[in-house]
mmCIF entry with sequence, helices, sheets and N, C-alpha, C, O atoms, coordinates in Angstrom:
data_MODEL
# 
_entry.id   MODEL 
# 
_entity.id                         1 
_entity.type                       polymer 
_entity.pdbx_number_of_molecules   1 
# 
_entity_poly.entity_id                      1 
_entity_poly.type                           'polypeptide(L)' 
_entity_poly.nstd_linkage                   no 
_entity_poly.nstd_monomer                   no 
_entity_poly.pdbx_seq_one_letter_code       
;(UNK)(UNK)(UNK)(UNK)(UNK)(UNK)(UNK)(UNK)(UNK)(UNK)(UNK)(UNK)(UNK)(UNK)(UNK)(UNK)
(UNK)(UNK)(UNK)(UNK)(UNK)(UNK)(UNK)(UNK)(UNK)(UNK)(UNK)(UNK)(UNK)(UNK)(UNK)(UNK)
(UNK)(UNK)(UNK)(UNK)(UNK)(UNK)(UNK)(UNK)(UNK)(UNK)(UNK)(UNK)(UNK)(UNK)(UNK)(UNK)
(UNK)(UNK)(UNK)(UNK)(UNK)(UNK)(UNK)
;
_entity_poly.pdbx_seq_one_letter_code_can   XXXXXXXXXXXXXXXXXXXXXXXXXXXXXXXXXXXXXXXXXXXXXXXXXXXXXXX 
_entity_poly.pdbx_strand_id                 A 
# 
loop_
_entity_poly_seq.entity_id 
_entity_poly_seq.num 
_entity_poly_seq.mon_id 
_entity_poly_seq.hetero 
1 1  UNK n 
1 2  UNK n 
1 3  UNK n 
1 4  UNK n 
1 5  UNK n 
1 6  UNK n 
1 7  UNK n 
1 8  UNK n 
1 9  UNK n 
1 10 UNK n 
1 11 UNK n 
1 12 UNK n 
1 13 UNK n 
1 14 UNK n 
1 15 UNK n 
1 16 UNK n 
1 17 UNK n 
1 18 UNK n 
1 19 UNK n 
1 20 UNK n 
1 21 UNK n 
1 22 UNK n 
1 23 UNK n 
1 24 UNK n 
1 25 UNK n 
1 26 UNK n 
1 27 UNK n 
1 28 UNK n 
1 29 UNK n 
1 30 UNK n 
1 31 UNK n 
1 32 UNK n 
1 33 UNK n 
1 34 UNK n 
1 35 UNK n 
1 36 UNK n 
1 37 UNK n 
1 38 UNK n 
1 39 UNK n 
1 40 UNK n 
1 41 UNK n 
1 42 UNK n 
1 43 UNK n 
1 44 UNK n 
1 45 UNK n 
1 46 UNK n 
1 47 UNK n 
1 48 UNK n 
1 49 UNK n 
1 50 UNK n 
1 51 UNK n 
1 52 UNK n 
1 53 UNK n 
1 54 UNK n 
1 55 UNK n 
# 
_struct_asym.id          A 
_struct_asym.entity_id   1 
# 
loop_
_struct_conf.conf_type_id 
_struct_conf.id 
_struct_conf.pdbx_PDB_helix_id 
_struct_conf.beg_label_comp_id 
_struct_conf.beg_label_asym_id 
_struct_conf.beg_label_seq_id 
_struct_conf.pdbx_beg_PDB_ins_code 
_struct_conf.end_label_comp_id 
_struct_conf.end_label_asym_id 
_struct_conf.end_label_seq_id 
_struct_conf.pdbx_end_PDB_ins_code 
_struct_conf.beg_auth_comp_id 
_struct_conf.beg_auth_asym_id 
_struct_conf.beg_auth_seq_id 
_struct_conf.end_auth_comp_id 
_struct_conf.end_auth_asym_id 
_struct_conf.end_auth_seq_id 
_struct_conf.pdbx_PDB_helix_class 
_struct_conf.details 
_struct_conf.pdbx_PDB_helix_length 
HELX_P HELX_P1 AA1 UNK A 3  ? UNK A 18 ? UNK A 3  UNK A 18 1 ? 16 
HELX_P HELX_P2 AA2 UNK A 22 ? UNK A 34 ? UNK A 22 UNK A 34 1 ? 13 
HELX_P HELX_P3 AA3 UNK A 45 ? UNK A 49 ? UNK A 45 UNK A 49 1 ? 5  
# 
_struct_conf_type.id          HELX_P 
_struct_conf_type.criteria    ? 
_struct_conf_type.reference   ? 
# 
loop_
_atom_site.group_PDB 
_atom_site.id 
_atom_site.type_symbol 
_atom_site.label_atom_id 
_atom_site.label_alt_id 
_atom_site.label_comp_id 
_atom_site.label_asym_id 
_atom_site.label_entity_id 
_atom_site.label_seq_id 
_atom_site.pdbx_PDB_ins_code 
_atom_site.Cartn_x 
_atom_site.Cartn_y 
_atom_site.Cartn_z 
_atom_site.occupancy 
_atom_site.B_iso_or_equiv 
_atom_site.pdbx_formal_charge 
_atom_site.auth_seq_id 
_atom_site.auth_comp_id 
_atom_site.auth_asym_id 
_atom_site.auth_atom_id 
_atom_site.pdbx_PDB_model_num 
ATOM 1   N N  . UNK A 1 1  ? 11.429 211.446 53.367 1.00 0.00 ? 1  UNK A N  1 
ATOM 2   C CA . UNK A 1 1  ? 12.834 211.764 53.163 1.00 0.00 ? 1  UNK A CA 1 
ATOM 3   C C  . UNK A 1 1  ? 12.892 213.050 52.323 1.00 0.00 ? 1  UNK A C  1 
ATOM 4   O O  . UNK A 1 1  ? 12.290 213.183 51.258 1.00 0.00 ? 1  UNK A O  1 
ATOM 5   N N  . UNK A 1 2  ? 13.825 214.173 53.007 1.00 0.00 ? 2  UNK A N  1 
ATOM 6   C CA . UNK A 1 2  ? 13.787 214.607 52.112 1.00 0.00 ? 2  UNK A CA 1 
ATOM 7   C C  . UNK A 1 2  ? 14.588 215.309 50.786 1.00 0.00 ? 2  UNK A C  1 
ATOM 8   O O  . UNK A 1 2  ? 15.793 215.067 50.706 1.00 0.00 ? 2  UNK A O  1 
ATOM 9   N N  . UNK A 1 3  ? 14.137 215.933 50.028 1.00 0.00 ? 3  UNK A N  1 
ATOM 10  C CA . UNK A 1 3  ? 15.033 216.000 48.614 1.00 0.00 ? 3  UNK A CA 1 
ATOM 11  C C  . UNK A 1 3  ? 16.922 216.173 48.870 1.00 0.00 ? 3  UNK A C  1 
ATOM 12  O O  . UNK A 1 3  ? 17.800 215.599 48.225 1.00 0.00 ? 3  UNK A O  1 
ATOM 13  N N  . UNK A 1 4  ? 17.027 216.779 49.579 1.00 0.00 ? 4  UNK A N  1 
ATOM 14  C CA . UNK A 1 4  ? 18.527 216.675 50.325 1.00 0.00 ? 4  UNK A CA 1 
ATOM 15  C C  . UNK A 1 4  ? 19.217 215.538 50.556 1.00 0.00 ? 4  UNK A C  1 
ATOM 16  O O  . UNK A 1 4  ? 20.436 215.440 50.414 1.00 0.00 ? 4  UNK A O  1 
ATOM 17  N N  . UNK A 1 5  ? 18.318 214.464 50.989 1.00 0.00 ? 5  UNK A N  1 
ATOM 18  C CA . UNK A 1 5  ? 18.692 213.362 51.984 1.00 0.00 ? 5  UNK A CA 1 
ATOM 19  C C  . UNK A 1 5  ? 18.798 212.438 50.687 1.00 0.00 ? 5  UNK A C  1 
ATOM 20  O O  . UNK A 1 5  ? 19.841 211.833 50.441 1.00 0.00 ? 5  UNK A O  1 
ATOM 21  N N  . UNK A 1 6  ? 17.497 212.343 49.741 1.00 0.00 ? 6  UNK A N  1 
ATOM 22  C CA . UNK A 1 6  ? 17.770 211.447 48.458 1.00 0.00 ? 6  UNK A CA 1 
ATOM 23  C C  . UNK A 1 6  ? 18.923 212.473 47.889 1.00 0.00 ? 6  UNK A C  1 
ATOM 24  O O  . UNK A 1 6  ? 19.627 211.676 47.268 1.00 0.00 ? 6  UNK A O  1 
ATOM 25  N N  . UNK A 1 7  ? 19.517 213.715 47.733 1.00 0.00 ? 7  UNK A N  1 
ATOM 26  C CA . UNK A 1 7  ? 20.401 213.774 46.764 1.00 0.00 ? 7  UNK A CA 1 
ATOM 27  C C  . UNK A 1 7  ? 21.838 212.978 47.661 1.00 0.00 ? 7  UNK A C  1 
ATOM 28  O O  . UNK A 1 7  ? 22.537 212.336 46.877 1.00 0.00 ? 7  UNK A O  1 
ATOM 29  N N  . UNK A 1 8  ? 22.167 212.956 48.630 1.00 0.00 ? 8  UNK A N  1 
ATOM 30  C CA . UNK A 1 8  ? 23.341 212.779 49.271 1.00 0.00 ? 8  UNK A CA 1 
ATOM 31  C C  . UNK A 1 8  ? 23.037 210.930 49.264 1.00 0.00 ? 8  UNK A C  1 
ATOM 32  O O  . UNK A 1 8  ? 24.016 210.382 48.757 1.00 0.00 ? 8  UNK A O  1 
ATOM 33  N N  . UNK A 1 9  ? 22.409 210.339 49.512 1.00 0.00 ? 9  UNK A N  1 
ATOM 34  C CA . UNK A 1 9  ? 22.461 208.659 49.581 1.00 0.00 ? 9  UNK A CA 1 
ATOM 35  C C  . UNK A 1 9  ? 22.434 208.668 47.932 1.00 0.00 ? 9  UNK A C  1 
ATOM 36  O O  . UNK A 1 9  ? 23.064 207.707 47.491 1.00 0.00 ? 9  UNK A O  1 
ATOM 37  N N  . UNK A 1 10 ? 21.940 209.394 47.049 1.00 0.00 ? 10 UNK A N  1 
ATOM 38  C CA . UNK A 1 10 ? 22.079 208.990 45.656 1.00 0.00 ? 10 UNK A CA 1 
ATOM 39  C C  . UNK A 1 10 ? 23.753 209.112 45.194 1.00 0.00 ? 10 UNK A C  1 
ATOM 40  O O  . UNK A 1 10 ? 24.436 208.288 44.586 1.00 0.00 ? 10 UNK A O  1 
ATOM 41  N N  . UNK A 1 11 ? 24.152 210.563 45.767 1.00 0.00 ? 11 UNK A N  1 
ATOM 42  C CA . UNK A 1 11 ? 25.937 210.852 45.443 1.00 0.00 ? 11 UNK A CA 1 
ATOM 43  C C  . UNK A 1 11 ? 26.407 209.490 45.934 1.00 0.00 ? 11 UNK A C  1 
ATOM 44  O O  . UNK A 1 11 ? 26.963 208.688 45.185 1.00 0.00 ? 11 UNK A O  1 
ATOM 45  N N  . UNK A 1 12 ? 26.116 209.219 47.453 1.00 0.00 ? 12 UNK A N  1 
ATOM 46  C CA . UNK A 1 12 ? 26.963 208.165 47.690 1.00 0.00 ? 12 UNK A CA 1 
ATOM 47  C C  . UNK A 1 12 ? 26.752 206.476 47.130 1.00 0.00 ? 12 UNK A C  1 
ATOM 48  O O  . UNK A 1 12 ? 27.693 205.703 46.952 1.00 0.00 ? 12 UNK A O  1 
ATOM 49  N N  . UNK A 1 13 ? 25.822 206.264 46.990 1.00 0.00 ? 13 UNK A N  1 
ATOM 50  C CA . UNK A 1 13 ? 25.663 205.058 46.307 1.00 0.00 ? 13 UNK A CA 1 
ATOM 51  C C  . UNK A 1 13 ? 26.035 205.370 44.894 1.00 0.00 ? 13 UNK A C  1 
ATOM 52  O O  . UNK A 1 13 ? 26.168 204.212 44.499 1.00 0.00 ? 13 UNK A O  1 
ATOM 53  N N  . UNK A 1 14 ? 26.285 206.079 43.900 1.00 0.00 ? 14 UNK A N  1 
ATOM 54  C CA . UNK A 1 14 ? 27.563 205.862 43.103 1.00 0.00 ? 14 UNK A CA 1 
ATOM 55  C C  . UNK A 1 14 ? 28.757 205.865 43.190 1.00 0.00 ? 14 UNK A C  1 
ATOM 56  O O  . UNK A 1 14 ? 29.613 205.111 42.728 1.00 0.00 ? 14 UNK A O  1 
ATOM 57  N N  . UNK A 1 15 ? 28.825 207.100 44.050 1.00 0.00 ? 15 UNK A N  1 
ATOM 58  C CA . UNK A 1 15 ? 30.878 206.792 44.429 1.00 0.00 ? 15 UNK A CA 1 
ATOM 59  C C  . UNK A 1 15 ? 30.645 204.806 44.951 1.00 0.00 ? 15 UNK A C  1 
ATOM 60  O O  . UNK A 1 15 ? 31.294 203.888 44.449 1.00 0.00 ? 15 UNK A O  1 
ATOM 61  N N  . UNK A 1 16 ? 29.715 204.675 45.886 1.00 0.00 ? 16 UNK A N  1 
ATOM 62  C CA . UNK A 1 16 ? 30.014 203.531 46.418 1.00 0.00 ? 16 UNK A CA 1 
ATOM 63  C C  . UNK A 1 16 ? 30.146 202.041 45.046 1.00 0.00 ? 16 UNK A C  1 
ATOM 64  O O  . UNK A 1 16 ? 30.794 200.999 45.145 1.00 0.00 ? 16 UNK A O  1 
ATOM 65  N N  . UNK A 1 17 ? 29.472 202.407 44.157 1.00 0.00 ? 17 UNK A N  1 
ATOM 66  C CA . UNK A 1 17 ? 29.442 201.361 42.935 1.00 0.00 ? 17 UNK A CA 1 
ATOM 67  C C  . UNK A 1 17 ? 30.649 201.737 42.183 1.00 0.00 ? 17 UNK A C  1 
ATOM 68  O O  . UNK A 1 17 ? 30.945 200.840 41.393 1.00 0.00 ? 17 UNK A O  1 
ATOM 69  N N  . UNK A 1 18 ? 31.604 202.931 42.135 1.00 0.00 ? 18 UNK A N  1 
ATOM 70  C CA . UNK A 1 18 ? 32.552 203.022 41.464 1.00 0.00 ? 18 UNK A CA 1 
ATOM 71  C C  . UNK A 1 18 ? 33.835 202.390 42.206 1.00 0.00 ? 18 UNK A C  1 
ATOM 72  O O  . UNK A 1 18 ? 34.939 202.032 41.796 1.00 0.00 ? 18 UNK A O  1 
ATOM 73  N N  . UNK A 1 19 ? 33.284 202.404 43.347 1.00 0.00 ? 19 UNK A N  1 
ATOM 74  C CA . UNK A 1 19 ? 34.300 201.321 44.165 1.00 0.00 ? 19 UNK A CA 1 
ATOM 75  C C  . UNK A 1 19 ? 35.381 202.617 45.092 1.00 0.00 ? 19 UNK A C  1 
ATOM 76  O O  . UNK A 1 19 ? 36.489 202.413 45.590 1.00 0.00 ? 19 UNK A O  1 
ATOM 77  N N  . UNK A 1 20 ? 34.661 203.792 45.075 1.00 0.00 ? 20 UNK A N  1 
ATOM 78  C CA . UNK A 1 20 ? 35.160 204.662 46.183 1.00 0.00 ? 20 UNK A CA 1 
ATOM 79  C C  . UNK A 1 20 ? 35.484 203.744 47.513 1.00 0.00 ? 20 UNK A C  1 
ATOM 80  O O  . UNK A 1 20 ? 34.827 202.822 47.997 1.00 0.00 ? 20 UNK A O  1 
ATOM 81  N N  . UNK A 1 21 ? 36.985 204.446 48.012 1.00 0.00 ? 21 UNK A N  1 
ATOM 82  C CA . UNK A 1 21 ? 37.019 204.290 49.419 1.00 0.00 ? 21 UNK A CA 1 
ATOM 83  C C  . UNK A 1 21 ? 35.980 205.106 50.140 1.00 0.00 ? 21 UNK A C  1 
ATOM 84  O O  . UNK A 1 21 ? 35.189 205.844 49.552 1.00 0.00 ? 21 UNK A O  1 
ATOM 85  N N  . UNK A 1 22 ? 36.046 204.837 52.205 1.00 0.00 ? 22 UNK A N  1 
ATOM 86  C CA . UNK A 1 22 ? 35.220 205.540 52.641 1.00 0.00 ? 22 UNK A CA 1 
ATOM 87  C C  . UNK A 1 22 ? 35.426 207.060 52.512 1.00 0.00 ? 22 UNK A C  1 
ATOM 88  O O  . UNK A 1 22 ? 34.547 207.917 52.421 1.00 0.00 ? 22 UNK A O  1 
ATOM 89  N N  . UNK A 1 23 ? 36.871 207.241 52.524 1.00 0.00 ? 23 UNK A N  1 
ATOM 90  C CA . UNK A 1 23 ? 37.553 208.199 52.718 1.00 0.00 ? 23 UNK A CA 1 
ATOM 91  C C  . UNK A 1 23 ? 36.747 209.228 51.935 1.00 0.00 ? 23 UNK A C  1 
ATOM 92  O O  . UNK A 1 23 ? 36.142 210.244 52.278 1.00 0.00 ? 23 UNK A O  1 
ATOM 93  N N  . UNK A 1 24 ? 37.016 208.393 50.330 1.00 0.00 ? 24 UNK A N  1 
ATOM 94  C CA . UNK A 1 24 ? 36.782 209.344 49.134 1.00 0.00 ? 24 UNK A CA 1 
ATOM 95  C C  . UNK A 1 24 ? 35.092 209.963 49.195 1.00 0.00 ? 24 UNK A C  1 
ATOM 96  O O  . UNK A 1 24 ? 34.703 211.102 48.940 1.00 0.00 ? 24 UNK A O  1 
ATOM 97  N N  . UNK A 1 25 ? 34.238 208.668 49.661 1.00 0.00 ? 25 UNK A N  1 
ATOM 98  C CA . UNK A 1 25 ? 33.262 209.146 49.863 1.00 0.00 ? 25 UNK A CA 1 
ATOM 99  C C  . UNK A 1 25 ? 32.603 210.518 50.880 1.00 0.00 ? 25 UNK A C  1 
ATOM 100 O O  . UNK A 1 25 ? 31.724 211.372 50.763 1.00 0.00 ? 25 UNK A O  1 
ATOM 101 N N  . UNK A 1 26 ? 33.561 210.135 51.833 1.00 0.00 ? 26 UNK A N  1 
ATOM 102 C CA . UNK A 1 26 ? 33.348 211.061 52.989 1.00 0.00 ? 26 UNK A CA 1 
ATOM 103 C C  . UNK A 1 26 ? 33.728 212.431 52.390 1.00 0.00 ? 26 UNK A C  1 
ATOM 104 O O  . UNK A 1 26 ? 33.125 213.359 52.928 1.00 0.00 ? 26 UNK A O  1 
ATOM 105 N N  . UNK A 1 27 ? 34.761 212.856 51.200 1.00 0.00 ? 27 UNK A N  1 
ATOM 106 C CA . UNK A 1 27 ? 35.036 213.591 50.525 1.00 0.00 ? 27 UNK A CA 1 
ATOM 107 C C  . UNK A 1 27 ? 33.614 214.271 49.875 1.00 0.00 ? 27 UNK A C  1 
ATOM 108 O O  . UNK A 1 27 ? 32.992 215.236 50.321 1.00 0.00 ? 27 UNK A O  1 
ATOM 109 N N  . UNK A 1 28 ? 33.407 213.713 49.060 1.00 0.00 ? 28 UNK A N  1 
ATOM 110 C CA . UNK A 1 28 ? 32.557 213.937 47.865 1.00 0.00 ? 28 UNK A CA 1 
ATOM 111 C C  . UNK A 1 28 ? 30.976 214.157 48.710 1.00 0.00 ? 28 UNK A C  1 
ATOM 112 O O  . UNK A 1 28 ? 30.120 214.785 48.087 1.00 0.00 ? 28 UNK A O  1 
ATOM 113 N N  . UNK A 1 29 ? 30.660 213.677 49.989 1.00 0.00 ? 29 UNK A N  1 
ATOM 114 C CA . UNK A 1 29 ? 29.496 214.370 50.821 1.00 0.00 ? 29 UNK A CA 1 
ATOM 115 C C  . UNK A 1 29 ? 30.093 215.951 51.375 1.00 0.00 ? 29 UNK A C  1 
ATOM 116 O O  . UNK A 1 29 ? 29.422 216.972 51.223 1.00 0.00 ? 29 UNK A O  1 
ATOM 117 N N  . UNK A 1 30 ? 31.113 215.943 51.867 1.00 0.00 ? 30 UNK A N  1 
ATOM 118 C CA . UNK A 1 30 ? 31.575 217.219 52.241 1.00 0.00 ? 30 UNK A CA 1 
ATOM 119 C C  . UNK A 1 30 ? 31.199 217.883 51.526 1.00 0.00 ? 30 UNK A C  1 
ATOM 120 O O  . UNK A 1 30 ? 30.127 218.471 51.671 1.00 0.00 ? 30 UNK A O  1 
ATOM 121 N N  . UNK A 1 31 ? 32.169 218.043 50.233 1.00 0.00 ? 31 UNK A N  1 
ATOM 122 C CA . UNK A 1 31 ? 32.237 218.611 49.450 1.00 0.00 ? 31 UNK A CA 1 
ATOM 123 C C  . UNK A 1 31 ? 30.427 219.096 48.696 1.00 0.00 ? 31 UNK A C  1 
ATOM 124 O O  . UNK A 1 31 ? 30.078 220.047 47.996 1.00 0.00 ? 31 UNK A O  1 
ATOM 125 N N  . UNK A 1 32 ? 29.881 218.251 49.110 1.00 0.00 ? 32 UNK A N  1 
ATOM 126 C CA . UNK A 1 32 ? 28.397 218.214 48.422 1.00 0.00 ? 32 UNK A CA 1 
ATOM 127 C C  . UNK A 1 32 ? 27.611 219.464 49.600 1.00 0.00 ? 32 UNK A C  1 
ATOM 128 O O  . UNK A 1 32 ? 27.081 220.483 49.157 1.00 0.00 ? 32 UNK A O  1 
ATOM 129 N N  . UNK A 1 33 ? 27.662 219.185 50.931 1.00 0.00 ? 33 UNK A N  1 
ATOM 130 C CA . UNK A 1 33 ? 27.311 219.907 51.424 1.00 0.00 ? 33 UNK A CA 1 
ATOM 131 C C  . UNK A 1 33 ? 27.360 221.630 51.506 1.00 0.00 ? 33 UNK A C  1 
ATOM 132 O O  . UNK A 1 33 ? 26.472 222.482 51.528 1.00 0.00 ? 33 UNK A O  1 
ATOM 133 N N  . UNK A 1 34 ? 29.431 221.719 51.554 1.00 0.00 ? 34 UNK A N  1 
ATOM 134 C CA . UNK A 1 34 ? 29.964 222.618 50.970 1.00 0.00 ? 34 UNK A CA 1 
ATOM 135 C C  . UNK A 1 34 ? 29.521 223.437 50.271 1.00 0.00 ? 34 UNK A C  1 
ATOM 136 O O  . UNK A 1 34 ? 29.671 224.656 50.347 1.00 0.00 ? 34 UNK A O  1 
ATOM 137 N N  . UNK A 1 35 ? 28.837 222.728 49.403 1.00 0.00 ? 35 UNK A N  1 
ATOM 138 C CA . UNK A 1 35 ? 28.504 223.677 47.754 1.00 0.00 ? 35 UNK A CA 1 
ATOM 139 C C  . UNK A 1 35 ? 26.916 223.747 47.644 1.00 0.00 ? 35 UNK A C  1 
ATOM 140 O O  . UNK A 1 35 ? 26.423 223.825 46.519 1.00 0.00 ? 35 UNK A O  1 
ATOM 141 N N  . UNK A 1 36 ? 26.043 223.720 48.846 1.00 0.00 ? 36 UNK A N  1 
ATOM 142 C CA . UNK A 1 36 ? 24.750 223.923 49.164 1.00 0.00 ? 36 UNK A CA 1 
ATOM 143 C C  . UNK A 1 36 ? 24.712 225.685 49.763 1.00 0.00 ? 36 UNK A C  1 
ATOM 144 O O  . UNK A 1 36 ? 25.578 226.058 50.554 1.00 0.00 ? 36 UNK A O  1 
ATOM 145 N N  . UNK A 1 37 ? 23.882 226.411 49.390 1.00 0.00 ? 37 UNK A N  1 
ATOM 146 C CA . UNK A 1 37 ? 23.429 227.473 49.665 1.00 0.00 ? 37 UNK A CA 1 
ATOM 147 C C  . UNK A 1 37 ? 21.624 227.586 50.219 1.00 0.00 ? 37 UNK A C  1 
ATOM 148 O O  . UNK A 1 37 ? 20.656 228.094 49.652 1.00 0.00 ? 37 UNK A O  1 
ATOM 149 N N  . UNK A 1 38 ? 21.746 226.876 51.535 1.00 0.00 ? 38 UNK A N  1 
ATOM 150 C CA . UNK A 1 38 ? 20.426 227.267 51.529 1.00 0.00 ? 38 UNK A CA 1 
ATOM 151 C C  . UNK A 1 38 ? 19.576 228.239 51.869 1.00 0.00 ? 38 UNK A C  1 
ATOM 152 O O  . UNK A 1 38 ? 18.525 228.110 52.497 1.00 0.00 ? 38 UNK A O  1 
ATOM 153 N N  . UNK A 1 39 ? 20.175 229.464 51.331 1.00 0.00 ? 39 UNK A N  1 
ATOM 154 C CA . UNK A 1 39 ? 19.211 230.402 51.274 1.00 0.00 ? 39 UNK A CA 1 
ATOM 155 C C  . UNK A 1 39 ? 18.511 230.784 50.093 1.00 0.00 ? 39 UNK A C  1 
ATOM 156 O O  . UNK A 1 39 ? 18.112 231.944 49.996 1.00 0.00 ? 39 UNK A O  1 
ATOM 157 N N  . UNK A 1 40 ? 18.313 229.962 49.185 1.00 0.00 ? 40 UNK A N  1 
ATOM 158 C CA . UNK A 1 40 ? 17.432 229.686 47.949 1.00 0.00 ? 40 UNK A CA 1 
ATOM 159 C C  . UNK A 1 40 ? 16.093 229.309 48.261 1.00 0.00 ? 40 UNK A C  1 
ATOM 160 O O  . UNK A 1 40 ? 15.604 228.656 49.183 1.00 0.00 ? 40 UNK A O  1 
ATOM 161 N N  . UNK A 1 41 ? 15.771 229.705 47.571 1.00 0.00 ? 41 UNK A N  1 
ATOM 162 C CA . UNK A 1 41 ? 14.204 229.643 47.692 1.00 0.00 ? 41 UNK A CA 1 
ATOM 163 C C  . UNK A 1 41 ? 13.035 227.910 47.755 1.00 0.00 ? 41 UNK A C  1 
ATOM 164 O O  . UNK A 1 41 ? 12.196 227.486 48.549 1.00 0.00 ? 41 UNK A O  1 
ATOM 165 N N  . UNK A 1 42 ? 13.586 227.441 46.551 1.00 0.00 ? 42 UNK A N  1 
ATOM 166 C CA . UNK A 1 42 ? 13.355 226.175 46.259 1.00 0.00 ? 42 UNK A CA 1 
ATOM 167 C C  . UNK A 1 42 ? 14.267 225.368 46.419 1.00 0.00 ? 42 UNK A C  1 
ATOM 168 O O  . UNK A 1 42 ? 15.463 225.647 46.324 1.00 0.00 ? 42 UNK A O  1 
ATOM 169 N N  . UNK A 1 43 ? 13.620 223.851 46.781 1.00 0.00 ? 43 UNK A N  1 
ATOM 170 C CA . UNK A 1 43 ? 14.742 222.951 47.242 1.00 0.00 ? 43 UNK A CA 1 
ATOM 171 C C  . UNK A 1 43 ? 14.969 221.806 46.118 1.00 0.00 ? 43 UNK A C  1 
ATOM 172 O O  . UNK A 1 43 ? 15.437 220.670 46.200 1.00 0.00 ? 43 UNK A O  1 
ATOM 173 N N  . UNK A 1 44 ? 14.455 222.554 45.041 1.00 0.00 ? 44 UNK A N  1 
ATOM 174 C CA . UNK A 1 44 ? 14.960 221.740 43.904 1.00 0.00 ? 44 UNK A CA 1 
ATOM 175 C C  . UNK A 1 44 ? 16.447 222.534 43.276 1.00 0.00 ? 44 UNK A C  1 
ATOM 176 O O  . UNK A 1 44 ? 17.383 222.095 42.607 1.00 0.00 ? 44 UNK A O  1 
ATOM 177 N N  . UNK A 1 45 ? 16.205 223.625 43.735 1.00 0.00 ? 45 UNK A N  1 
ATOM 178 C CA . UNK A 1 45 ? 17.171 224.787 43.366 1.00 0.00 ? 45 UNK A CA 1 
ATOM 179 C C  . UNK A 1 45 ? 18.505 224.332 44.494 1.00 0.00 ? 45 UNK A C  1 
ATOM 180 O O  . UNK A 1 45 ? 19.572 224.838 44.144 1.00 0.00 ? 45 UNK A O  1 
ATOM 181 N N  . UNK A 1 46 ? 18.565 223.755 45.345 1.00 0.00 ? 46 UNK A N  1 
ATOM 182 C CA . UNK A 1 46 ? 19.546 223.369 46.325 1.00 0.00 ? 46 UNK A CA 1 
ATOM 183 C C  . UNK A 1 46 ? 19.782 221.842 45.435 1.00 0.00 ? 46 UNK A C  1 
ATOM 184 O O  . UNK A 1 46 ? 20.896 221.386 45.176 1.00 0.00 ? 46 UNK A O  1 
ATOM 185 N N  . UNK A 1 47 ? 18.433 221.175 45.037 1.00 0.00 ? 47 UNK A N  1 
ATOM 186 C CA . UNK A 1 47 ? 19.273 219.804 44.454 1.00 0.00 ? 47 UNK A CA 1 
ATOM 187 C C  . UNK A 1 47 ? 20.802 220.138 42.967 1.00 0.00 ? 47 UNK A C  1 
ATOM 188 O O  . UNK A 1 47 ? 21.824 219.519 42.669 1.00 0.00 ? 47 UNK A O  1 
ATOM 189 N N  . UNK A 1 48 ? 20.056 221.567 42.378 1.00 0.00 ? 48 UNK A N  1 
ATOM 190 C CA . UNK A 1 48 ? 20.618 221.714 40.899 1.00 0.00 ? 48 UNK A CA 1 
ATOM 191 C C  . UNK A 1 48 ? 22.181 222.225 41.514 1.00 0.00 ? 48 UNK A C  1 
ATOM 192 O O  . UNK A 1 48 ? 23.213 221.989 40.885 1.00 0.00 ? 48 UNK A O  1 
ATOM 193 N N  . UNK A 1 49 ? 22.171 222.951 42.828 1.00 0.00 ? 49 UNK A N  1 
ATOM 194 C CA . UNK A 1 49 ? 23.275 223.514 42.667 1.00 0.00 ? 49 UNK A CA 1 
ATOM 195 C C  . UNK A 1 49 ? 24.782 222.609 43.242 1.00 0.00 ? 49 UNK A C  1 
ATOM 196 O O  . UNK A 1 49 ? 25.974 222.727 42.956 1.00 0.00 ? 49 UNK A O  1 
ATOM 197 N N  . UNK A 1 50 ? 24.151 221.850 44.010 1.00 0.00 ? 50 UNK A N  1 
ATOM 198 C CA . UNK A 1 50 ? 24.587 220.695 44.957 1.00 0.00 ? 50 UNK A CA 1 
ATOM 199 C C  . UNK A 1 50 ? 24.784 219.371 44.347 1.00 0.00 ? 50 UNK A C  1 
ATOM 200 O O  . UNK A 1 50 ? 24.914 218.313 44.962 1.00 0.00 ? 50 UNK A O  1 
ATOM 201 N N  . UNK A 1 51 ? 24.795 219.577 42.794 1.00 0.00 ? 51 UNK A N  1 
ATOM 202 C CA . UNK A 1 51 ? 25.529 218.158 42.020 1.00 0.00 ? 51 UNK A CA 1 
ATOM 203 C C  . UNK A 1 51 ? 26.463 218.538 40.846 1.00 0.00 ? 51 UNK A C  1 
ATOM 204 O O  . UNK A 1 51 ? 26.386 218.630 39.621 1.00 0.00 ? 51 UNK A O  1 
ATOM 205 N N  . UNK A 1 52 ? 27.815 218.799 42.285 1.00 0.00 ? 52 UNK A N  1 
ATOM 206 C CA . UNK A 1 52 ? 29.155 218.995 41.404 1.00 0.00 ? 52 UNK A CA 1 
ATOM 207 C C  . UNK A 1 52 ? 29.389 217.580 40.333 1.00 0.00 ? 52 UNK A C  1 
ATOM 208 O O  . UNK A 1 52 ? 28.928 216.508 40.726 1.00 0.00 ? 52 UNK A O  1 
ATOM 209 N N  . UNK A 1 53 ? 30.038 217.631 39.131 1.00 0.00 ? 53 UNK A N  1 
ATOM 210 C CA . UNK A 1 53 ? 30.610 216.867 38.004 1.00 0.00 ? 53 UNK A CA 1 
ATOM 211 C C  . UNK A 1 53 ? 31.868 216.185 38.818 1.00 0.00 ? 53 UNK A C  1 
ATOM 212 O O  . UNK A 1 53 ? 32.740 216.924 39.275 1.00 0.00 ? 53 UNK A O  1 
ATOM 213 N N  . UNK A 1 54 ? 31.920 215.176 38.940 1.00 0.00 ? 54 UNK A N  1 
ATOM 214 C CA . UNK A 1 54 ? 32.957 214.159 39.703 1.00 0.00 ? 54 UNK A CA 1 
ATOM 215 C C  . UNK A 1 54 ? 33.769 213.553 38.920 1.00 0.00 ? 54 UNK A C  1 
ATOM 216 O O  . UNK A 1 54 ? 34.951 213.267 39.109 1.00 0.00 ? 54 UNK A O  1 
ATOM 217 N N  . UNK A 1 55 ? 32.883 213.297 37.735 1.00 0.00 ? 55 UNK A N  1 
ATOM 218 C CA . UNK A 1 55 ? 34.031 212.336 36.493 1.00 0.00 ? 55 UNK A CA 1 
ATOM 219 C C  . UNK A 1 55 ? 34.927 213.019 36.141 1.00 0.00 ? 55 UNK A C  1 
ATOM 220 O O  . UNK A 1 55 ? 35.763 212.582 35.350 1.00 0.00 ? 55 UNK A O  1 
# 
């Protein structure tokens, strides 16, 4: 799996424990994708930039 795939099932299994609708969830992956640039070099550098603050 890779580092992409654990950051997006990790986003969503908290919205999903905060008791997000699907809706909201389906939001907050968009939005996650959205804010990925992968023309960075490292794909740890795609995990840092790709975990917007939700609270």
């Amino acid at each position: 799996m890779s580092d992409l795939e654990k950051l997006v099932r990790r986003r969503m299994q908290e919205e999903y424990a905060k008791g997000a609708s699907a809706e909201e969830i389906a939001k907050v992956v968009r939005d996650l994708f959205n804010s990925i640039d992968l023309s960075g070099s490292s794909p740890d550098a795609v995990a840092v930039r790709a975990t917007p603050n939700y609270e």
